[in-house]
C-alpha positions in Angstrom: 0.0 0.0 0.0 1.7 3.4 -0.9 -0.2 5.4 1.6 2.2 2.8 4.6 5.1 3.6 2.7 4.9 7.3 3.6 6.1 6.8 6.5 9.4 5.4 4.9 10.3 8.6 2.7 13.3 6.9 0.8 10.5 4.3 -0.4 7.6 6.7 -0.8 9.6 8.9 -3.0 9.7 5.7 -5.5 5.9 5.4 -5.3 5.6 8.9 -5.9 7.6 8.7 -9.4 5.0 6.3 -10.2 2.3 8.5 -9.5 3.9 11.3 -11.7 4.2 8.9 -14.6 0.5 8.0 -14.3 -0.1 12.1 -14.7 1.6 12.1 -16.7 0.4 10.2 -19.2 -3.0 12.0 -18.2 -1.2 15.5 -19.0 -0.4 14.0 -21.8 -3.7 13.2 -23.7 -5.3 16.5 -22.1 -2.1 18.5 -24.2 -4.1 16.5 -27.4 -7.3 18.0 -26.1 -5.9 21.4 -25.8 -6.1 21.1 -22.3 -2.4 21.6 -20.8 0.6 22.5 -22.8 2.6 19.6 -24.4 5.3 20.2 -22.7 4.0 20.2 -18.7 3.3 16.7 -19.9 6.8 16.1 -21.1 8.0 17.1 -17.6 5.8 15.4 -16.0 7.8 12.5 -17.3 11.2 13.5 -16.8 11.3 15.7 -13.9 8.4 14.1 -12.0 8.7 10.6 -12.7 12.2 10.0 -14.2 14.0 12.3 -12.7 12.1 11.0 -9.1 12.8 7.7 -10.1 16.6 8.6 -10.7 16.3 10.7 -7.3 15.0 7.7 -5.3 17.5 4.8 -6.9 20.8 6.7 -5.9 19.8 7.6 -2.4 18.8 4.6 -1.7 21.2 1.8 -3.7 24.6 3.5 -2.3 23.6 3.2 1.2 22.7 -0.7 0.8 26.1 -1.1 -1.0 28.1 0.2 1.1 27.0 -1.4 4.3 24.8 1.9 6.1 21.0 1.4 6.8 18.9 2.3 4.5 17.2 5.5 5.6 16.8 8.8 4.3 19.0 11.8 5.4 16.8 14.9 6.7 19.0 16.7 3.3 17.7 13.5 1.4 14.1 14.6 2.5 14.4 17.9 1.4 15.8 17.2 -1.6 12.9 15.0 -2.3 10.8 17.7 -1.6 12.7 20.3 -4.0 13.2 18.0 -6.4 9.2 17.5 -6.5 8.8 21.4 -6.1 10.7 21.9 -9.1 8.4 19.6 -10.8 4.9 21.1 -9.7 6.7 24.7 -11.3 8.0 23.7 -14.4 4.2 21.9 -15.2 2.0 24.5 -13.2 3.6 27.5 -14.4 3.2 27.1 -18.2 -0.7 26.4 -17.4 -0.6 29.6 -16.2 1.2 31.2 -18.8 4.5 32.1 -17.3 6.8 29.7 -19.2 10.2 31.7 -19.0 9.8 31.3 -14.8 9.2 28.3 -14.9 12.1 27.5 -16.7 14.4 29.4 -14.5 12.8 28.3 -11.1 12.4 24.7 -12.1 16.3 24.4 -13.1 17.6 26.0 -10.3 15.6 23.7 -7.7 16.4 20.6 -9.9 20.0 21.6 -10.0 19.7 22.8 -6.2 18.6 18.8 -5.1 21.6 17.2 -7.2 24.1 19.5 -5.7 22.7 18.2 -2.5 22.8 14.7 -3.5 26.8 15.0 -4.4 27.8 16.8 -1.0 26.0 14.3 0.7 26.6 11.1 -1.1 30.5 11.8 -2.7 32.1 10.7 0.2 30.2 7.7 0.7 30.6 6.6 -2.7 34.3 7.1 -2.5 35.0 5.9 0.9 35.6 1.3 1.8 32.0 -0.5 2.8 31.6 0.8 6.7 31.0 -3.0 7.5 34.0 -4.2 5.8 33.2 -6.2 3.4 34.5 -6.0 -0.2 32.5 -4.7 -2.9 
């Protein structure tokens, strides 16, 4: 059930990408209706559910790999929350006509929750397993 896994953000945030790509889709034959602009559909896909997908796989799989519990960092959390802020921006604000902001806003957060990801994650992934084993 996705609504339990809310609880666990650093799996939530997967079920979340999934629920992007499912409005995705719906953006996407309401842009063939006229309804929303082609291309808040487009990012719908690749900010919301690819780039939340991306997001979600590399906080999680480093921290399995390299020995650490798998639990999201309070940074982690908020750069899930960016990350989906940067989303809502870039597909809201063309509805609404204001397609330069968005632009702007939307690549500053997205950039914004990747520079988090490599100050938190660079040393781990560059650092030996903290339970010693190889790999």
């Amino acid at each position: 059930n996705s609504l339990k896994s809310f609880k666990i953000s650093i799996l939530f945030i997967l079920h979340l990408a999934y629920l992007w790509l499912g409005f995705g889709f719906l953006f996407f034959s309401g842009s063939r209706m006229n309804l929303f602009p082609e291309s808040s559909a487009y990012h719908l896909f690749t900010i919301g559910a690819v780039s939340t997908f991306i997001y979600g796989m590399i906080t999680r799989i480093p921290l399995g790999h390299t020995g650490r519990k798998i639990i999201a960092s309070s940074w982690t959390k908020f750069a899930y929350l960016i990350l989906n802020i940067a989303m809502f921006i870039r597909v809201i604000l063309p509805v609404l006509l204001f397609h330069k902001a968005s632009y702007a806003i939307s690549g500053i957060l997205w950039l914004f929750a990747f520079f988090i990801y490599m100050i938190q994650f660079a040393h781990i992934l560059i650092k030996p397993r903290v339970d010693g084993k190889m790999g």
